[in-house]
N, C-alpha and C positions, 0 to 999 in steps of 0.2 A: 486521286493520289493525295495523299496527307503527308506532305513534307512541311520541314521543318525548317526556316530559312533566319540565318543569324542579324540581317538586318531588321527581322520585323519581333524575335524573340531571341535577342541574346544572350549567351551561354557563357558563363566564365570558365574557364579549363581549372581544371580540380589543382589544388596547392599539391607540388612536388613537397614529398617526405622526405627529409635529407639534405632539402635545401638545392637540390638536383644531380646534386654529388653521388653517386654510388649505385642508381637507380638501375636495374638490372632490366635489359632491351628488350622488347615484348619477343620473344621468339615463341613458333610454334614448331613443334615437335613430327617428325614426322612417321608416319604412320607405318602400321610393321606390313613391308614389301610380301608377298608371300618370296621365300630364297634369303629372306635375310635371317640371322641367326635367332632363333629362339622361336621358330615358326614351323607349320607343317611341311610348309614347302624348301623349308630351308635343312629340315632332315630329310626329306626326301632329294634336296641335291648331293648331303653328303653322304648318304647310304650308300646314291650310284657311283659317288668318286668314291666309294670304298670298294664295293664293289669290283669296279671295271680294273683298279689298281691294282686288287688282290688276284683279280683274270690272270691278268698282262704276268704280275709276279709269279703266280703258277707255272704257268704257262713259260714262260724262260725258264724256271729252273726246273721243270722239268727235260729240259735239254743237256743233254752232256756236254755239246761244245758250244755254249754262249758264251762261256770263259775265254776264249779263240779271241773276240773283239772287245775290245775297251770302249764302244757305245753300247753292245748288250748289258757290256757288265756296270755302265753306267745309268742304265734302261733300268738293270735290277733296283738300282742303290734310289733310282731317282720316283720309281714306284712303290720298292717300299717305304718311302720316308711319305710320301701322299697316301699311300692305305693306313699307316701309322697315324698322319694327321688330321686324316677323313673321320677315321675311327672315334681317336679322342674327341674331338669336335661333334660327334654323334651323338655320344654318348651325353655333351654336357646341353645339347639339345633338346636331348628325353630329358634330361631331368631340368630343364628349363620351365618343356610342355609340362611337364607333373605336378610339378608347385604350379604353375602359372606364372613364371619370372618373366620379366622385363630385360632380356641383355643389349641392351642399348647405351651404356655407359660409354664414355670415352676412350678409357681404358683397354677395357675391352675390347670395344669394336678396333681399339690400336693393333691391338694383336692380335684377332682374327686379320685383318686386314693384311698385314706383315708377313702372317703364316700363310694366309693363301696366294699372297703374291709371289712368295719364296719356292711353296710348291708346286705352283702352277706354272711357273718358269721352268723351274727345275726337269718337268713331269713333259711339258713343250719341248724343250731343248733337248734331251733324252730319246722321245720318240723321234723328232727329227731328224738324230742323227743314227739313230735303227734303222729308220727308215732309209736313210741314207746307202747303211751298210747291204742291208736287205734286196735294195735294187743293183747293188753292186755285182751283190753273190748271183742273183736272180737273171737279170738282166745283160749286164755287162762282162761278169766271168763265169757265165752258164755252170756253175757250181753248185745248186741245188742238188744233184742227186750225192754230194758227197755231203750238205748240210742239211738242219731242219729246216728249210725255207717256210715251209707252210707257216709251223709251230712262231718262225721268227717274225711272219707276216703276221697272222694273228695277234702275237702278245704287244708287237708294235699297235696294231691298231686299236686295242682294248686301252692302252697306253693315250692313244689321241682320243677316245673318247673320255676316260676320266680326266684327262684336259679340258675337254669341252661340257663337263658338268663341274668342272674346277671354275672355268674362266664365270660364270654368273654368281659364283658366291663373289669372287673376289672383286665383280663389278661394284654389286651388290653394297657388300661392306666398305669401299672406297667413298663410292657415289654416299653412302650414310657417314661416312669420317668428314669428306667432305661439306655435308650441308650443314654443319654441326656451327 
């Protein structure tokens, strides 16, 4: 082993520029996650939160009486506003991958960050309480042959899973706001 030992050949540490005042801290950057924004994997998480968002949204309104409950019809509002945001974010994905862009700025990642935590709360809280309504009708006031239980069961849970391809972008971009 050829080490270098400071008692036997000492080294002076290189003159601070600036006087040491202003010196900007060695940080190392870190590397693109696949899932974080401007990556294959990170269009591939919000394809399927578009995807499963636009399911769920069909899917309720093609019901006549989702309107009957105020967590359907919050089911609707809180899924389209996640296939809206999945979408746009898709979009500025591909054209991230096409240049070869870097979205990694602070800025940025501020509000992705913001936006997926807003709708992925939003998109949580919504099916929750579908589901809520769903086991009511289903379970507890054996009303299914007078409603779509099926249809409400379904778009509830198209609903939890673009939650659950929601909840890793917004890890994702947190965990990179943070290390920053």
């Amino acid at each position: 082993m050829n080490m270098v030992h400071p008692s036997v050949h000492p080294i002076e540490a290189p003159p601070f520029t600036d006087g040491g005042a202003g010196v900007p801290p060695n940080r190392s950057w870190m590397k693109d996650v696949q899932g974080m924004p401007g990556t294959p994997g990170g269009l591939a998480l919000r394809f399927s939160q578009f995807v499963f968002a636009l399911t769920s949204l069909s899917i309720m309104a093609s019901t006549t009486d989702f309107i009957d409950a105020s967590a359907f019809r919050y089911l609707v509002a809180a899924v389209a506003l996640q296939s809206l945001w999945s979408l746009s974010l898709a979009i500025v994905d591909i054209y991230a991958l096409l240049v070869q862009r870097c979205l990694r700025n602070s800025p940025l990642i501020s509000f992705f960050t913001i936006g997926d935590g807003i709708t992925s709360t939003l998109t949580f809280a919504a099916a929750c309480a579908s589901a809520g309504i769903t086991v009511l009708l289903g379970n507890d006031l054996r009303a299914c042959k007078d409603n779509n239980c099926r249809s409400f069961q379904t778009a509830t849970a198209m609903a939890f899973i673009s939650w659950f391809a929601a909840s890793p972008s917004f890890i994702l971009n947190f965990w990179s706001l943070a290390s920053r």
